[in-house]
C-alpha positions in Angstrom: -205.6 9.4 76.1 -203.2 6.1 75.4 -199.8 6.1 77.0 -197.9 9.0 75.0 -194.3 8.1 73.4 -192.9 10.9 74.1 -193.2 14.5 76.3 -194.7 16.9 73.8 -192.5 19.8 72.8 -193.2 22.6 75.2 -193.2 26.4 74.0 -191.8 29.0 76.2 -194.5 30.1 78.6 -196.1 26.6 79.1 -197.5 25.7 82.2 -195.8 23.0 84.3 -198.1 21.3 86.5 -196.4 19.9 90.4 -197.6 17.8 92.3 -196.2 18.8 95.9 -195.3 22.1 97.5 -191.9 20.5 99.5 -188.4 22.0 98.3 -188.2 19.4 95.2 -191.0 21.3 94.2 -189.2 24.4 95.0 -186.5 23.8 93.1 -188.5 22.5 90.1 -190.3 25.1 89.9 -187.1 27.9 90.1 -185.6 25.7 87.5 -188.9 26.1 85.3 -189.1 29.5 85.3 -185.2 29.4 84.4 -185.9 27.7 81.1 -189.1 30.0 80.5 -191.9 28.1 81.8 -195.1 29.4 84.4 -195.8 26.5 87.3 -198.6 25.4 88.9 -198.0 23.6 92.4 -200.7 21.3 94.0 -200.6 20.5 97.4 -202.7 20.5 100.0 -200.6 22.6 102.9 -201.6 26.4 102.3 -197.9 26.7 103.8 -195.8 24.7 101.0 -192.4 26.6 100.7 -193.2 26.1 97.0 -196.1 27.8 96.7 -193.4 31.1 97.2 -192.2 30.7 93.8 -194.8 29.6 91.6 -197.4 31.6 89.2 -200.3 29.4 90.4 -200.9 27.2 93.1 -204.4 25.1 94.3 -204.8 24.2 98.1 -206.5 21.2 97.7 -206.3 17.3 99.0 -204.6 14.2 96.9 -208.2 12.7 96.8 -210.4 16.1 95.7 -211.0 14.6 92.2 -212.7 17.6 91.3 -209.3 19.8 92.3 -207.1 17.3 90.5 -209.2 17.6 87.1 -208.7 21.1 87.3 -205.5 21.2 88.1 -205.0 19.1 85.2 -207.1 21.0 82.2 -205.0 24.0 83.2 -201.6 22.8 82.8 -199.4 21.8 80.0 -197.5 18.5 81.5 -197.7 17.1 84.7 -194.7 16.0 87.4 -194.6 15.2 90.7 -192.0 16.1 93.8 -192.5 13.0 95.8 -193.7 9.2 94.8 -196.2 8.9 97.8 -199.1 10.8 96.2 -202.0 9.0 96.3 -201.9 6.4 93.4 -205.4 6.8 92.9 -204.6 10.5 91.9 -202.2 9.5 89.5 -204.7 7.2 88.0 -207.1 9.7 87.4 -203.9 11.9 86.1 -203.0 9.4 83.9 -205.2 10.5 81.4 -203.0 13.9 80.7 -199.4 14.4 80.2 -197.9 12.7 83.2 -194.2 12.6 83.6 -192.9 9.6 84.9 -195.6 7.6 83.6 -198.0 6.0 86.1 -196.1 2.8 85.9 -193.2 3.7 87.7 -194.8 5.6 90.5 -196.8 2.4 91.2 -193.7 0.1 91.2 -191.6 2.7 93.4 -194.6 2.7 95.8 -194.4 -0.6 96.8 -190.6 -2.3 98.1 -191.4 -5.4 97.4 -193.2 -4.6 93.9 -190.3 -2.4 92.8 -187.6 -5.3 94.1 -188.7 -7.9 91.9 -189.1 -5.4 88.9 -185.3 -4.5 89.1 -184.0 -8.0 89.6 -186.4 -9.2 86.8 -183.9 -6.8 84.4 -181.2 -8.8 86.0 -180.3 -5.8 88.4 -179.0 -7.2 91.4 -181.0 -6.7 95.3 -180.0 -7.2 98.5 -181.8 -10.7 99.9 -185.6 -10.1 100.9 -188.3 -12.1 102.3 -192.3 -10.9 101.5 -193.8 -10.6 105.3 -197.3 -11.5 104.8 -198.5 -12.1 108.5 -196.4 -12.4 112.1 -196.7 -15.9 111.1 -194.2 -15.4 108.2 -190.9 -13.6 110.6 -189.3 -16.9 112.1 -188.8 -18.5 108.8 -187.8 -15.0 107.0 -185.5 -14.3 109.7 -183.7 -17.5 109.6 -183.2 -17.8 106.0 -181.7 -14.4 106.1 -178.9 -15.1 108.8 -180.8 -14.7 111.9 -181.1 -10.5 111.0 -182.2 -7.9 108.9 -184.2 -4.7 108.5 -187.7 -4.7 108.9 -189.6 -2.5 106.3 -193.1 -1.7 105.4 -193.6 -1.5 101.7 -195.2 1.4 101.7 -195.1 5.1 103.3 -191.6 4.8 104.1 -188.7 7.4 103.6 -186.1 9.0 105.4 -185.9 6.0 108.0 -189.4 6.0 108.9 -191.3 2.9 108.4 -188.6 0.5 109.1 -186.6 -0.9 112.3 -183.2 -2.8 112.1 -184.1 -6.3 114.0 -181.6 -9.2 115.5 -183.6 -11.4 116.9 -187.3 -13.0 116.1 -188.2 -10.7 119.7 -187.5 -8.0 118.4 -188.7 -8.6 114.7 -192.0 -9.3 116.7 -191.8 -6.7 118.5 -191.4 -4.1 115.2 -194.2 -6.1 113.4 -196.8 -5.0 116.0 -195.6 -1.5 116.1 -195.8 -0.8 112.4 -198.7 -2.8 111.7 -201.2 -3.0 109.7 -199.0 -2.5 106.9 -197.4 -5.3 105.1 -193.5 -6.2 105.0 -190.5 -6.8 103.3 -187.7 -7.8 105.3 -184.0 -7.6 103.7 -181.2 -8.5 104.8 -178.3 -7.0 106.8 -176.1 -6.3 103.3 -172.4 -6.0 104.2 -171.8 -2.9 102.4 -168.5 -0.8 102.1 -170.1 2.5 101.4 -173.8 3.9 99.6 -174.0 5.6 96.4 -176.9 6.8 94.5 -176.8 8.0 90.5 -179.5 10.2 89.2 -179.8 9.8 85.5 -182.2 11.6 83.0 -184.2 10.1 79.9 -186.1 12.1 77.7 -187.7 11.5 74.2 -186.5 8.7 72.2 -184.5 7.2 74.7 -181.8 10.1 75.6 -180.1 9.5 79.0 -177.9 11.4 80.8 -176.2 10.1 84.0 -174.5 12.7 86.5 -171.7 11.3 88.3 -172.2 8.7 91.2 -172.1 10.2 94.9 -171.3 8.9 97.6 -173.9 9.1 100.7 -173.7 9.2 104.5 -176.8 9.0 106.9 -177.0 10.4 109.7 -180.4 9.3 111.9 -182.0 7.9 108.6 -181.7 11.0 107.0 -179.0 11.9 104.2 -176.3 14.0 105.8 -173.7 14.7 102.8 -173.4 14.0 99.2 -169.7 13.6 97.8 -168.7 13.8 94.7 -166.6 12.3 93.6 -167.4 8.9 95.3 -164.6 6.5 96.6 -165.2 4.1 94.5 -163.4 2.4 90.7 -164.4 3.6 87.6 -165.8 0.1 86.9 -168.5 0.2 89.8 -169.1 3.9 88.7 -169.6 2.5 84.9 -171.8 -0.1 86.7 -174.0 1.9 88.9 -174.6 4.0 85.6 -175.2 1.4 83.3 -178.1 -0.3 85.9 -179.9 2.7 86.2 -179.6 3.0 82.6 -180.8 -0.2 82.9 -183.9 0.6 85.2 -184.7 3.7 83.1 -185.0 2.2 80.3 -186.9 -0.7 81.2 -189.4 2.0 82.7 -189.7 4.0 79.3 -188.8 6.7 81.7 -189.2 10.7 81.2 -187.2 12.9 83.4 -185.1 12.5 86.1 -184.8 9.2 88.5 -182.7 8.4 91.3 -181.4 4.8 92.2 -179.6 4.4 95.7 -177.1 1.5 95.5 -174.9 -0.5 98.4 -171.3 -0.7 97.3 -169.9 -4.2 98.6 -166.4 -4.7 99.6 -165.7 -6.2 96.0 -166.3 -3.3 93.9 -170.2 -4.9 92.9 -173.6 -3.3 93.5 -176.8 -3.9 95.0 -179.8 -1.5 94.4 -181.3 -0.3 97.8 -184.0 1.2 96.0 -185.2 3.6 93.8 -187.2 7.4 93.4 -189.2 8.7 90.2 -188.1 12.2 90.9 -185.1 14.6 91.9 -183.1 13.4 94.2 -182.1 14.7 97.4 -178.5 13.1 96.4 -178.7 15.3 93.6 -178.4 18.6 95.1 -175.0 18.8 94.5 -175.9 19.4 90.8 -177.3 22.7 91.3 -173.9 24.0 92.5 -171.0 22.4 89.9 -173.0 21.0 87.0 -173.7 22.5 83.5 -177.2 21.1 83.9 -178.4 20.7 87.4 -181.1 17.6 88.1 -184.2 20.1 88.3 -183.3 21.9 84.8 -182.8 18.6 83.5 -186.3 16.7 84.7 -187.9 20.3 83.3 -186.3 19.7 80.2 -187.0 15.9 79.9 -190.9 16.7 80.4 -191.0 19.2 78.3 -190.2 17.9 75.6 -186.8 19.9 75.6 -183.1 18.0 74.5 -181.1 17.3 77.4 -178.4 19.0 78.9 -174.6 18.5 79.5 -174.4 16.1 83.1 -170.7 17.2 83.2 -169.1 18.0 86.8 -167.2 20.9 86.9 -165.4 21.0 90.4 -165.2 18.4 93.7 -168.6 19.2 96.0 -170.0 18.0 99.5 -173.3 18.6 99.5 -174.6 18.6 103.4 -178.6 18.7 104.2 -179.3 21.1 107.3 -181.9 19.7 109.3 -184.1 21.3 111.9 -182.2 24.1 113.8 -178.9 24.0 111.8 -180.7 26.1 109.2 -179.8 29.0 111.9 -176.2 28.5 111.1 -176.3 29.5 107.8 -174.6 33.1 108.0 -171.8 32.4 109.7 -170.9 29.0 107.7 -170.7 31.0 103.8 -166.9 30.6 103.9 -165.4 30.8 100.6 -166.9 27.7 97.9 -170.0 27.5 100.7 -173.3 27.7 98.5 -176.3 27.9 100.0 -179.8 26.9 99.8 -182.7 27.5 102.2 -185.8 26.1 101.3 -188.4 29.0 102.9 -189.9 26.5 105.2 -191.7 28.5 108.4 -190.9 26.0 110.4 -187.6 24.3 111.5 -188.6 21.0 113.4 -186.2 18.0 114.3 -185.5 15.8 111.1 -187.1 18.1 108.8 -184.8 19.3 106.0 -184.6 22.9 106.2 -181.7 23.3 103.8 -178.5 22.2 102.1 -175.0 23.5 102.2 -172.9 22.9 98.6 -169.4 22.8 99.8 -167.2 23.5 96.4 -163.6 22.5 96.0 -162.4 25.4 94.3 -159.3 25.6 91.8 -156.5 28.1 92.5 -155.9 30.2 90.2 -152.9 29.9 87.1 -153.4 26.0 88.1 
């Protein structure tokens, strides 16, 4: 079928298709069954944590074309948990209620694809070079101040896929061990701080922007979320109006996250963005009206949007590999948390997060 206009009006006890059995799908699919809705999770590890809280679920590759079209005559709407799903199964998906739209996942795929779409809306980037062959690193490098970070333009997340170069040696050097992919290389951006908004749009255009929060990485991984960010109200306004902006430009449905670097001016340059919940978003779940997985759910199913509005202070902190453990003995008072049912705790993996709530005293 054409490109539809808008998410069709779900009825309660629709089936919600996901693509991915990780935690985002996890948490989708809790929030689904929240509003009403049975899931279906597809994913090809027999183990996906997801696979816990869903009605159906199919084991089956990215590329089983004969899974996928199955998958997709027995669900209502379609989403995904992660943009690095094959795009040739969202091609074949394309053809049924898929939410984003193909569009954005193919733009979000590719660094240097989804950096030129952004600054063509007049969003600004950090400074980038397109690294074509070994051939094109001296004259990148140079024109970028002599240093930058080396990126492949696909694949990558949670540091991987990338290396932090100072010298044409060592850009070299990083070329050769993360070939054959191809490169973007961006500059070292003197940022302040980083800050990501998640915003939602659903039919006819409705967008609703939770508040910015303010990111620290540890390792290449997100460590905490807080909320609120240290930042002016007019780089806050900003930061919402671009991904406004970016959402827009996409005809978007459901929920997208755009990572920013705050400079020491106040002004902002998009890092990059994801057409899904957000790992920055987790805080929602904890001191939100409407959470970020309730309110993809509702943007896909056709549903109006909920209320974005904060409701306390939080610090959202990711608990990676073994620090899962610690759970127990950390649920002081304001401590909510999540695990995410995986079987195996591993280094870097993202076992869990910790909402830390700043809660009001009471009679003030």
């Amino acid at each position: 079928m054409a490109k539809p206009l808008a998410a069709p009006r779900l009825p309660l006890g629709a089936t919600i298709g996901i693509l991915g059995g990780g935690q985002l799908g996890r948490m989708l699919s809790l929030a689904a069954s929240r509003l009403g809705f049975k899931t279906h999770i597809f994913c090809p590890d027999p183990s996906s944590p997801a696979f816990d809280v869903t009605s159906d679920k199919t084991v089956a590759a990215y590329d089983d074309q004969a899974a996928l079209a199955t998958f997709a005559t027995s669900v209502d709407v379609i989403t995904f948990e992660f943009e690095n799903i094959p795009i040739e199964a969202a091609e074949l998906l394309d053809g049924y209620y898929l939410f984003p739209w193909y569009d954005a996942l193919a733009i979000s795929q590719d660094r240097l694809s989804e950096k030129r779409f952004i600054a063509d809306l007049g969003v600004p980037v950090a400074p980038h070079r397109a690294i074509r062959s070994e051939d094109d690193l001296a004259p990148a490098l140079a024109s970028l101040g002599g240093a930058g970070i080396l990126k492949t333009t696909r694949l990558g997340y949670d540091g991987k896929g990338q290396r932090r170069i100072r010298s044409l040696a060592e850009a070299t050097a990083a070329y050769r061990e993360l070939a054959p992919f191809p490169f973007v290389l961006e500059a070292l951006v003197p940022f302040e701080r980083e800050i990501s908004v998640v915003i939602a749009r659903g039919n006819g255009g409705a967008l609703a922007a939770f508040d910015p929060a303010e990111n620290v990485h540890r390792d290449g991984i997100l460590y905490t979320s807080t909320v609120p960010a240290a930042i002016s109200l007019q780089t806050a306004t900003a930061a919402r109006d671009h991904a406004a902006t970016i959402a827009n430009a996409l005809d978007y449905i459901g929920v997208l996250g755009v990572e920013f670097f705050v400079l020491a001016d106040g002004s902002l340059l998009v890092n990059e963005i994801a057409p899904r919940v957000h790992n920055s978003g987790h805080w929602t779940e904890a001191v939100c009206v409407t959470d970020q997985f309730e309110q993809h759910i509702r943007a896909i199913a056709g549903w109006p949007l909920g209320e974005p509005t904060r409701l306390a202070d939080v610090v959202m902190e990711n608990l990676i590999g073994d620090e899962i453990a610690a759970i127990p003995g950390r649920l002081a008072a304001g401590v909510r948390p999540h695990a995410y049912g995986k079987a195996e705790s591993r280094p870097g993996r993202k076992m869990g997060h910790l909402n830390h709530i700043t809660l009001k005293t009471p009679g003030k």
